[in-house]
C-alpha positions in Angstrom: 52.8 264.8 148.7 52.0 268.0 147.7 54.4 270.1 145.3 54.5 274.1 145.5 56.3 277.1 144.3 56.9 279.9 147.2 57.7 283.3 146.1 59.4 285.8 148.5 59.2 290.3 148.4 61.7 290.5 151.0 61.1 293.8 152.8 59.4 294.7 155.8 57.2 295.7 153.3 57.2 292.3 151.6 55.1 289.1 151.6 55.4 285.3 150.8 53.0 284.2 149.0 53.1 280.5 147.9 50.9 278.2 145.6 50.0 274.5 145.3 49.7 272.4 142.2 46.1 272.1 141.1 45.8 276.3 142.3 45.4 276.7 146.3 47.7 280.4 147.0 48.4 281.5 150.0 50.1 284.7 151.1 51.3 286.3 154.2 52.9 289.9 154.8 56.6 288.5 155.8 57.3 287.7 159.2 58.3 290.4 161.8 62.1 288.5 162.2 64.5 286.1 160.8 63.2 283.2 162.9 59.9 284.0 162.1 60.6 283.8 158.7 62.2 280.6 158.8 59.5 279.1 160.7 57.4 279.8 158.5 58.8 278.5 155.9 60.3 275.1 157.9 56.2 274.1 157.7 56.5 273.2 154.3 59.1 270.7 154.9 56.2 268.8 156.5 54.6 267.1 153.8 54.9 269.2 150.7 57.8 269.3 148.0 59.2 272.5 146.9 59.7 272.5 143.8 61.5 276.0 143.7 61.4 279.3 145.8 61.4 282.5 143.8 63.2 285.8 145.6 63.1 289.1 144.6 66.4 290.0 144.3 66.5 293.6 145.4 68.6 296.1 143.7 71.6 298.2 144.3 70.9 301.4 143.2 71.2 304.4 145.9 69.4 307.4 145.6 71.2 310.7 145.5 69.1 313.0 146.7 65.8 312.6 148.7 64.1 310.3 145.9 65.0 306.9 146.4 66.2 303.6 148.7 69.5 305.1 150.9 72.2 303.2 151.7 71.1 301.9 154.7 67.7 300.5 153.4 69.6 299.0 150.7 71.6 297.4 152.7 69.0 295.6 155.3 67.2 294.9 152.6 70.2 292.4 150.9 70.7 291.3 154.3 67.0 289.8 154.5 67.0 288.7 151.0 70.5 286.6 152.2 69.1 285.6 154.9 66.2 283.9 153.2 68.6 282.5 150.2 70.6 280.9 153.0 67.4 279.7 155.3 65.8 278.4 152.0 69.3 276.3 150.8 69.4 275.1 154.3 66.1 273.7 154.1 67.2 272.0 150.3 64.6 273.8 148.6 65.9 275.1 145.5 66.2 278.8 145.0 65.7 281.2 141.7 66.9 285.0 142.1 64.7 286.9 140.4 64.8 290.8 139.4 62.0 293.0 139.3 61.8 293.5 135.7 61.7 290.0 135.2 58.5 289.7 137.0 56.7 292.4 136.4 57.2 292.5 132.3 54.8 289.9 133.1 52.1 292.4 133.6 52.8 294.3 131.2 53.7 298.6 131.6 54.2 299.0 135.5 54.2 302.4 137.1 58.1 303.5 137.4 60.3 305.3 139.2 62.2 305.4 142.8 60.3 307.8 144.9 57.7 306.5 147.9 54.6 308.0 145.9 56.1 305.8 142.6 56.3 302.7 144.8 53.0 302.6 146.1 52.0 303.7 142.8 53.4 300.6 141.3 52.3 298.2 144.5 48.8 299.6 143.9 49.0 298.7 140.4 50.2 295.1 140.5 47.6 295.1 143.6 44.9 295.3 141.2 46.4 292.6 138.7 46.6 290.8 141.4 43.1 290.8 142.3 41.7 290.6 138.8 43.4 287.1 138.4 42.6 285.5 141.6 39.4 287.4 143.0 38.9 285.3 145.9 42.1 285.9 147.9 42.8 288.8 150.6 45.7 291.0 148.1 47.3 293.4 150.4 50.1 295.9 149.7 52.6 293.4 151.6 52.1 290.6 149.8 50.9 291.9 146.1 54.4 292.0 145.1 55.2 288.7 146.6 51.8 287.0 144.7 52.7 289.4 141.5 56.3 287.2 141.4 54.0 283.9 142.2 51.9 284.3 138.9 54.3 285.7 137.0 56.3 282.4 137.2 53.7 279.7 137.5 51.4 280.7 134.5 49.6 277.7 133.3 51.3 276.2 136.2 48.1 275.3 138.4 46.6 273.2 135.6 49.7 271.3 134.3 51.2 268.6 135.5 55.1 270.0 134.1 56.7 272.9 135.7 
C-alpha cells in the first residue's frame, strides 16, 4: 500500500499537491467546487495510506484600505479551508493546520506584504524554489504554494522510511 502526504493552498487560487514515499509529486490547481474537491481527494482512499494532510490555514487579517484580503474573501476562503478539514476527517485522514510562516521559513526570506502585486510577488518567488528542487514537474502559480507546503514538511521525507 502506498503511504502519502497531501498538502492543500485552499483558494481559488490554490492547489493540492501530494507526494508518495520513495518521491512521485503530483499537483493540481484545486478543484472548481466542494465536490470536486472531495473527489479528488476520495481517490486516495483507494489503495494508498495517508499518512497526514497538510492545510494552509489562512489568516484573519482584513485590510483597511484598498491593500489587502476584505472581509468577504476572508471569509470564503475559511469556509473552503473548513470544508476540506471536515472532507479530510471524514475520510480519517489525519489533518495538520499549518500557517504560512510555518511553511515558508522553510525557504528562507519570502517576498512580504498584503497587496495583489506582493502576492504574486511571493507566489512567483516560491514558484521558482519550487522548480529548482524538483525540475521535472509542471509548477504553476495554483499549485506552487500548495507544493511549497509539500517540501516544506516532507524534507528528507522521500528517502526515509520514518516520517
Amino acid at each position: 500500500m502506498k503511504e502519502i502526504i497531501i498538502a492543500i493552498d485552499p483558494g481559488k487560487a490554490g492547489g493540492i499537491a501530494h507526494m508518495e514515499r520513495g518521491g512521485d509529486i503530483q499537483a493540481v490547481a484545486m478543484p472548481k467546487t466542494p465536490v470536486d474537491t472531495v473527489d479528488y481527494l476520495r481517490q486516495f482512499n483507494v489503495d494508498c495510506r495517508v499518512l497526514f494532510v497538510y492545510i494552509e490555514q489562512p489568516g484573519t487579517w482584513v485590510a483597511s484600505g484598498k491593500a489587502g484580503p476584505s472581509v468577504d474573501s476572508i471569509v470564503k476562503l475559511n469556509i473552503q479551508m473548513a470544508e476540506m478539514r471536515g472532507a479530510c476527517m471524514a475520510m480519517r485522514y489525519p489533518v495538520k493546520m499549518v500557517t504560512p510562516r510555518q511553511w515558508m521559513t522553510h525557504f528562507g526570506s519570502v517576498p512580504t506584504g498584503q497587496s495583489a502585486d506582493a502576492k504574486r510577488a511571493r507566489k512567483e518567488h516560491i514558484k521558482g524554489i519550487v522548480q529548482e528542487q524538483c525540475p521535472d514537474l509542471k509548477v504553476t502559480l495554483k499549485t506552487a504554494d500548495a507544493l511549497g507546503i509539500l517540501l516544506s514538511v516532507t524534507t528528507g521525507w522521500r528517502m526515509s522510511h520514518d516520517v
